[in-house]
C-alpha atoms as an extended CHARMM CRD file, in Angstrom:
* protein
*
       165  EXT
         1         1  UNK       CA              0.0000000000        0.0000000000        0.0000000000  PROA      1               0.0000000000
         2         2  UNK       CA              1.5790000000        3.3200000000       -0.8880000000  PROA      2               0.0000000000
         3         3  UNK       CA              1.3410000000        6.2450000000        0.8800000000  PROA      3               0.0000000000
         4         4  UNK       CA              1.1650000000        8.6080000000       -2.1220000000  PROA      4               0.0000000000
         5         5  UNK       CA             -2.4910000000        9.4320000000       -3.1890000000  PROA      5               0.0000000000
         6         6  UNK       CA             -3.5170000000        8.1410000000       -6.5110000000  PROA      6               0.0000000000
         7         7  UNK       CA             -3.6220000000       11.1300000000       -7.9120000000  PROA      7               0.0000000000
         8         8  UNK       CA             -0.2300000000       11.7880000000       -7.2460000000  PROA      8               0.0000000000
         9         9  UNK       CA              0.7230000000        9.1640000000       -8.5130000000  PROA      9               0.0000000000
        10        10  UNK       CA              1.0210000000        9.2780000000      -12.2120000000  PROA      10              0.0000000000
        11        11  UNK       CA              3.2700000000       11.7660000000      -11.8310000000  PROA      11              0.0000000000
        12        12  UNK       CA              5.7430000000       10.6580000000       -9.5350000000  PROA      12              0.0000000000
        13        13  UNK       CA              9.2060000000       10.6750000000      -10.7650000000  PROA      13              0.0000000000
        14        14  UNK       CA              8.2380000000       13.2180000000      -13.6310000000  PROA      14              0.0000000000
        15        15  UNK       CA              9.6740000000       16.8480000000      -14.1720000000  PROA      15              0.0000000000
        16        16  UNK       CA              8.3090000000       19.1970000000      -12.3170000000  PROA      16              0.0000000000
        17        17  UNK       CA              6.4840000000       22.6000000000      -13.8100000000  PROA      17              0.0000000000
        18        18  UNK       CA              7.5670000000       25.6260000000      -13.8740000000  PROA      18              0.0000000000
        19        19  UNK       CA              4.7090000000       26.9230000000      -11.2100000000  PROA      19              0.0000000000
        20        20  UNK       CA              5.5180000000       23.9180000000       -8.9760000000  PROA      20              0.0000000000
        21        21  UNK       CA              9.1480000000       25.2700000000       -9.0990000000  PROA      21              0.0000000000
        22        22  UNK       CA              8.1620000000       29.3150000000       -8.8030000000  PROA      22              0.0000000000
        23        23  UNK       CA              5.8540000000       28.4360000000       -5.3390000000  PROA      23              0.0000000000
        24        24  UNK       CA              8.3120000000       26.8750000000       -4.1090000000  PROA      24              0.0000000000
        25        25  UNK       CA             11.3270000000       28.7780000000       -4.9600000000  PROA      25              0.0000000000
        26        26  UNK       CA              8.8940000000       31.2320000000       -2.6720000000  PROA      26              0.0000000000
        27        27  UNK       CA              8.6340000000       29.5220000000        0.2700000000  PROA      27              0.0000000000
        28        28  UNK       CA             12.5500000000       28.9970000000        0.2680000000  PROA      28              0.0000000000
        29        29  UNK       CA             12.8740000000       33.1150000000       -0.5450000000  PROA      29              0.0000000000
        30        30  UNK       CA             10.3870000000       33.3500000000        2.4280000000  PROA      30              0.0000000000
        31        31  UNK       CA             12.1500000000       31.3910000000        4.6460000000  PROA      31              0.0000000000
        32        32  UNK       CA             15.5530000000       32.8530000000        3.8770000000  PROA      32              0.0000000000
        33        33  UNK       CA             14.1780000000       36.1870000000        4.3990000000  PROA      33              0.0000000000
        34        34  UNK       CA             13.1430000000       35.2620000000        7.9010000000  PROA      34              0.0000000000
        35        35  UNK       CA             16.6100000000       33.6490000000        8.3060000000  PROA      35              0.0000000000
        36        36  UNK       CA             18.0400000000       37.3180000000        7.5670000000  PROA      36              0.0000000000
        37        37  UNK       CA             15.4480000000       39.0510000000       10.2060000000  PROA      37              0.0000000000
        38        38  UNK       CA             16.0870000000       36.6430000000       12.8710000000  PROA      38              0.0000000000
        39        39  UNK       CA             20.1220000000       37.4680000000       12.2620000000  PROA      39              0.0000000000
        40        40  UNK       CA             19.3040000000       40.9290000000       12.2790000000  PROA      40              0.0000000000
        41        41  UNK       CA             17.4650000000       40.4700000000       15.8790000000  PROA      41              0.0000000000
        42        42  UNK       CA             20.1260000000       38.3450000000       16.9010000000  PROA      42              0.0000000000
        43        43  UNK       CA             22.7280000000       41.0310000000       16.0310000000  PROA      43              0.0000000000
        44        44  UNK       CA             20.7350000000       43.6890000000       17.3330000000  PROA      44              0.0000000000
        45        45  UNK       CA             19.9450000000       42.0640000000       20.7890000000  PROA      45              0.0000000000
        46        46  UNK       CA             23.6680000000       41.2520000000       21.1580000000  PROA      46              0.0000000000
        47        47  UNK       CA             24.4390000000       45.4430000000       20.8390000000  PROA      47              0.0000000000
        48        48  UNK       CA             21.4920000000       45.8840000000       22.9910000000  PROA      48              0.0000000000
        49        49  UNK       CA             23.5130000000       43.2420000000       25.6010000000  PROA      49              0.0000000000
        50        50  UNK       CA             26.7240000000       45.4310000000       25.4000000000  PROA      50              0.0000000000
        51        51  UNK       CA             25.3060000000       48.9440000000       25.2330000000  PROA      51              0.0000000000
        52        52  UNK       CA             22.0370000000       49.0630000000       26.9690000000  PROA      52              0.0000000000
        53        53  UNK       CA             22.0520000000       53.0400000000       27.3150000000  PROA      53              0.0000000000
        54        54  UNK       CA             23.9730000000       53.7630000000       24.3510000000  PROA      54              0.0000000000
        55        55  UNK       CA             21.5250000000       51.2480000000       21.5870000000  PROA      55              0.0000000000
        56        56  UNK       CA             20.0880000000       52.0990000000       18.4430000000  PROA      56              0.0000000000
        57        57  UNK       CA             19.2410000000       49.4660000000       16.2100000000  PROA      57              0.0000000000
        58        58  UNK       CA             22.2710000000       49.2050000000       13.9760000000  PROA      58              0.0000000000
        59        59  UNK       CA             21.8510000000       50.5000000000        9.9290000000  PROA      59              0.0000000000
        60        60  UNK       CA             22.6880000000       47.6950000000        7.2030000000  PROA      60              0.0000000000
        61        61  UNK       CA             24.2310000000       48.8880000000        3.9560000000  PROA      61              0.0000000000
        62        62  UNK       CA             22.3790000000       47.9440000000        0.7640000000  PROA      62              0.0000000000
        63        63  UNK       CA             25.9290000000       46.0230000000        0.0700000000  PROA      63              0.0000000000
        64        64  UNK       CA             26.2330000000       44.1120000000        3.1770000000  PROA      64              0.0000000000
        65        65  UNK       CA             22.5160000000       42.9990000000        3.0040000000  PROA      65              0.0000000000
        66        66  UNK       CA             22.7380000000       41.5300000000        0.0140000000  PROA      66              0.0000000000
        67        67  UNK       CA             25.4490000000       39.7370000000        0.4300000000  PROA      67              0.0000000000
        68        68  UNK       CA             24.1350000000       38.5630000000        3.8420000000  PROA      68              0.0000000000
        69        69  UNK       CA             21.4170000000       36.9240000000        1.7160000000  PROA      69              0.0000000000
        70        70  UNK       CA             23.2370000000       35.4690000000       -1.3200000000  PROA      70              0.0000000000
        71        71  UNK       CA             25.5630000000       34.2060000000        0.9810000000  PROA      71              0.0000000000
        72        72  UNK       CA             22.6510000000       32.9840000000        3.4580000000  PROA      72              0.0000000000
        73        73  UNK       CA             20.8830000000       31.8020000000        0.5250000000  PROA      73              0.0000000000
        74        74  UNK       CA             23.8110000000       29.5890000000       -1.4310000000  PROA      74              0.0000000000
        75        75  UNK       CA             24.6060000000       27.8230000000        2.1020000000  PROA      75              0.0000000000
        76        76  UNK       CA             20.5040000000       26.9400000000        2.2730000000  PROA      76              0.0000000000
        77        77  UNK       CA             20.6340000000       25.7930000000       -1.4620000000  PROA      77              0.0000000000
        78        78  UNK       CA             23.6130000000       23.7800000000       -0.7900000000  PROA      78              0.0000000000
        79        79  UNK       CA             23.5850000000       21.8360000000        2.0040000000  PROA      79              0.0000000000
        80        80  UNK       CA             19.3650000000       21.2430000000        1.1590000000  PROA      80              0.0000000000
        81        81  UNK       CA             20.0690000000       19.7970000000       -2.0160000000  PROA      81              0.0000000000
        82        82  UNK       CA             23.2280000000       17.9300000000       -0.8970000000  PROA      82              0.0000000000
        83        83  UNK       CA             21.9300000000       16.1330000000        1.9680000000  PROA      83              0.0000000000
        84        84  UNK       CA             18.2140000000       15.7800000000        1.0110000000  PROA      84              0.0000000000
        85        85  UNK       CA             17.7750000000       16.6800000000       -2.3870000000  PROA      85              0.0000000000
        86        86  UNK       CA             15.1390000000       18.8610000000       -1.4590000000  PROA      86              0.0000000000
        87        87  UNK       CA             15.3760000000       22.3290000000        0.2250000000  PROA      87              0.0000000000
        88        88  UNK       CA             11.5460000000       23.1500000000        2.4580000000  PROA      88              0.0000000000
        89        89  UNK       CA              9.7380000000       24.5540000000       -0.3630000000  PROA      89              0.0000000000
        90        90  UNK       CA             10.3110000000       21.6180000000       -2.3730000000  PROA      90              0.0000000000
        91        91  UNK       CA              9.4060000000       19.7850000000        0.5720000000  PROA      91              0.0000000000
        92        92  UNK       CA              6.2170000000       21.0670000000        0.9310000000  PROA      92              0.0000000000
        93        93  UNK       CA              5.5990000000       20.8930000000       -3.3110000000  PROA      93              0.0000000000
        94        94  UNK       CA              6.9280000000       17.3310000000       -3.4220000000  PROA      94              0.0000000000
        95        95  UNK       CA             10.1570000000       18.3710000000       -5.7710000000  PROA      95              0.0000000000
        96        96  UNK       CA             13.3760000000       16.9810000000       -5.4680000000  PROA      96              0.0000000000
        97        97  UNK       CA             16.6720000000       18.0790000000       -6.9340000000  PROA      97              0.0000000000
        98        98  UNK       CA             18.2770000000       14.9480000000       -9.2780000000  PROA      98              0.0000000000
        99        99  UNK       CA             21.5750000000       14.4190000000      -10.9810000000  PROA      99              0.0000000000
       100       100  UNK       CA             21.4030000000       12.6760000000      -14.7410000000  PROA      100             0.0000000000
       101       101  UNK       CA             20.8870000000        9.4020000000      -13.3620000000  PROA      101             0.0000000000
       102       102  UNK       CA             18.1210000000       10.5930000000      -10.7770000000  PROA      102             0.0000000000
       103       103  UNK       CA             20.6750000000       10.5590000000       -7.9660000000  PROA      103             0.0000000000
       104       104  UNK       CA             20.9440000000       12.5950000000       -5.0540000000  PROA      104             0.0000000000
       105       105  UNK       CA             23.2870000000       15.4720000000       -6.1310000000  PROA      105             0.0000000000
       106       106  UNK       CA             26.8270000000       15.5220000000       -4.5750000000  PROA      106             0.0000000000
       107       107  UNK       CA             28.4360000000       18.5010000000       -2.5580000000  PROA      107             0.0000000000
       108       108  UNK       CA             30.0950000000       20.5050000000       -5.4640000000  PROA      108             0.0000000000
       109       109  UNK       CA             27.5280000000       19.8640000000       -7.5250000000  PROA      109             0.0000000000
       110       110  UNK       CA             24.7670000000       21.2220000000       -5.2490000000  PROA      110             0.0000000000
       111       111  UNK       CA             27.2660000000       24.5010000000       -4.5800000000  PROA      111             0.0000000000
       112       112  UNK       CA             27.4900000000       25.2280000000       -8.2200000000  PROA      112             0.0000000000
       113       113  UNK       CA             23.4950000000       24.5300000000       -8.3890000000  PROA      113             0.0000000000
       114       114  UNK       CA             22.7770000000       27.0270000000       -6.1550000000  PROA      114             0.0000000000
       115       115  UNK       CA             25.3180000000       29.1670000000       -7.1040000000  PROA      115             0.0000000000
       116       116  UNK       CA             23.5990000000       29.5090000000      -10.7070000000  PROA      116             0.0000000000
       117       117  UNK       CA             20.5520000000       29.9420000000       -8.9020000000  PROA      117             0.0000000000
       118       118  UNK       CA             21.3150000000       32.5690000000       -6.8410000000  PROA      118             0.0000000000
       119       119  UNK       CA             22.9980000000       34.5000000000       -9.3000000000  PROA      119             0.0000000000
       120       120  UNK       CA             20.3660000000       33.8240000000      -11.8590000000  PROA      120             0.0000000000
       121       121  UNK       CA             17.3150000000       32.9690000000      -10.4170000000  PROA      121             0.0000000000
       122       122  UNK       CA             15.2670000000       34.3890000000      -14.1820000000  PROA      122             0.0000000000
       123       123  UNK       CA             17.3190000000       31.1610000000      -15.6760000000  PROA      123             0.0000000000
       124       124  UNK       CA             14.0010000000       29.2250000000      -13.5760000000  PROA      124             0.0000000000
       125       125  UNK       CA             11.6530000000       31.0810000000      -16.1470000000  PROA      125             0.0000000000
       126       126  UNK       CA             13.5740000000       28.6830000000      -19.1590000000  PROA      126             0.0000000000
       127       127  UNK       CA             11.3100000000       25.6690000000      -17.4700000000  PROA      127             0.0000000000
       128       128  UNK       CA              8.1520000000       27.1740000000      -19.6100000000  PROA      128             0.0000000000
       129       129  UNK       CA              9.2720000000       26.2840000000      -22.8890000000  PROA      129             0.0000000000
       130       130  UNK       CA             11.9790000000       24.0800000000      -22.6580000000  PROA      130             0.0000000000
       131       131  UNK       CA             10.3610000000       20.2330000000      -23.5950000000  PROA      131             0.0000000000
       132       132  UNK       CA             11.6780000000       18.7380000000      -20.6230000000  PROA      132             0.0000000000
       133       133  UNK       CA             10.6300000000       21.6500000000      -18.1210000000  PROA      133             0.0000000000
       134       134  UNK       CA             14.3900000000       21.9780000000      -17.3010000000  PROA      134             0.0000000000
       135       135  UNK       CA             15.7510000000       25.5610000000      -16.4950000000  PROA      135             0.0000000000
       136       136  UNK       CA             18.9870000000       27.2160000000      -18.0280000000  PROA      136             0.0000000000
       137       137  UNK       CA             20.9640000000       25.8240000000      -14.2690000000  PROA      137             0.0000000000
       138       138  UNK       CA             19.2730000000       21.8910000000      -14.7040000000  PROA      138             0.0000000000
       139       139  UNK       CA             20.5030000000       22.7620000000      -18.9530000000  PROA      139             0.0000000000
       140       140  UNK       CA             23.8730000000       23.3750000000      -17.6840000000  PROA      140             0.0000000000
       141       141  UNK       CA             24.8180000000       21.4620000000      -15.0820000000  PROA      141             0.0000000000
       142       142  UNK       CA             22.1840000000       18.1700000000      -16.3680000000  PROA      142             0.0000000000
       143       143  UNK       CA             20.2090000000       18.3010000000      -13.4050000000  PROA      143             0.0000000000
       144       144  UNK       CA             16.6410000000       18.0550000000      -13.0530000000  PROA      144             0.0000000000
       145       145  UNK       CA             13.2540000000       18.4120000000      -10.7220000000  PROA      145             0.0000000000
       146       146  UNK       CA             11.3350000000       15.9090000000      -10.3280000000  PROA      146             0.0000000000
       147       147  UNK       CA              8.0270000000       15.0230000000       -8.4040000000  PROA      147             0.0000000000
       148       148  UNK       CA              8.7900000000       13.2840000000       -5.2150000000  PROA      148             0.0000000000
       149       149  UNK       CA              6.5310000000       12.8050000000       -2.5770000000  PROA      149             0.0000000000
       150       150  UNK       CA              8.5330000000        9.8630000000       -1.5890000000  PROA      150             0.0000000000
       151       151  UNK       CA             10.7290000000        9.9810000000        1.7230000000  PROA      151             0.0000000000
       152       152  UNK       CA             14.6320000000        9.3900000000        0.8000000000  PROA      152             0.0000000000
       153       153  UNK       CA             14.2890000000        5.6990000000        2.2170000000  PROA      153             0.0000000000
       154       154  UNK       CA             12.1880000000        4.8620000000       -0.4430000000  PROA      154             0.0000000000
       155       155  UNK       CA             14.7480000000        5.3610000000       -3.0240000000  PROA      155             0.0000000000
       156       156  UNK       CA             17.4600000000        3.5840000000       -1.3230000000  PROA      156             0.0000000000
       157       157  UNK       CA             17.8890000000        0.2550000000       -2.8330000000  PROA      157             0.0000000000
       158       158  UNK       CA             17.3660000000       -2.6870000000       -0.7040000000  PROA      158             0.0000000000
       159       159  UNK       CA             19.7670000000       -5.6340000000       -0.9920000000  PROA      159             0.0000000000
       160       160  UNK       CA             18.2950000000       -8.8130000000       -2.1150000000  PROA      160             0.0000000000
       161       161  UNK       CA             17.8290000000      -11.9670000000       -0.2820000000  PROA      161             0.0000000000
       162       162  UNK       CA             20.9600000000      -14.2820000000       -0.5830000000  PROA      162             0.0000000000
       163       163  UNK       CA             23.2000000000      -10.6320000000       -1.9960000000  PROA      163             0.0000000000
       164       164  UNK       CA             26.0030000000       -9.7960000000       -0.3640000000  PROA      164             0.0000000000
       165       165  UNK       CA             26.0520000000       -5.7600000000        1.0620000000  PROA      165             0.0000000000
């Protein structure tokens, strides 16, 4: 009996759309945004700690914010894709990140992933009319995103009776 609903079904394992991929590109952007805010408090509280008379909440350039959040945002990217294969909005859309082979992506491969992304997230928009719903990063670097509602033990292959590990 599988867990997936029958609807979901048919299109397990296929490439994923490019609204899938958009919705939840935006629940990673949310969550990296409050990332960023909770660093801010973070930073702010610790002034607050050292200074109580003397705080003001502290004024972030334009430069150092947003390279608080490409940096913030690569190291998400990264280790999501590495270890899981899926980062929390993919999660939540049943998407997962897959090599040419449909394997898990390995470290440098999920850096220069989301490095491409982060740099040029509009690449995503390529999804609508390439045939295979790939975007110019999956085009470059022959990776791909796939429907997955399937936890990562699923796809582990179990070793047959009377095989040696």
């Amino acid at each position: 009996m599988s867990p997936l609903p029958p609807e979901a079904r048919a299109h397990q394992g296929q490439r994923a759309g490019l609204v899938t991929r958009i919705v939840a590109a935006g629940i990673d952007g949310l969550l990296v945004g409050l990332v960023l805010l909770l660093g801010y408090a973070g930073f702010a509280g610790f002034l607050f700690l050292i200074d109580p008379r003397g705080f003001s909440f502290p004024e972030m350039g334009l430069f150092l914010s947003l390279t608080s959040a490409f940096v913030v945002l690569v190291i998400y990217l990264t280790i999501s894709w590495w270890i899981s294969g899926r980062t929390y909005g993919g999660l939540v859309m049943g998407l997962r990140v897959v090599g040419r082979e449909g394997e898990n992506l390995r470290l440098v491969g999920a850096l220069l992933r989301a490095l491409c992304c982060s740099v040029f997230p509009v690449g995503l928009l390529w999804a609508a009319v390439n045939q295979e719903n790939r975007s110019v990063q999956d085009v470059l670097l022959r990776t791909s995103v796939v429907y997955d509602w399937q936890p990562r033990s699923a796809h582990r292959e179990e070793p047959q009776p009377g095989s040696s590990p």
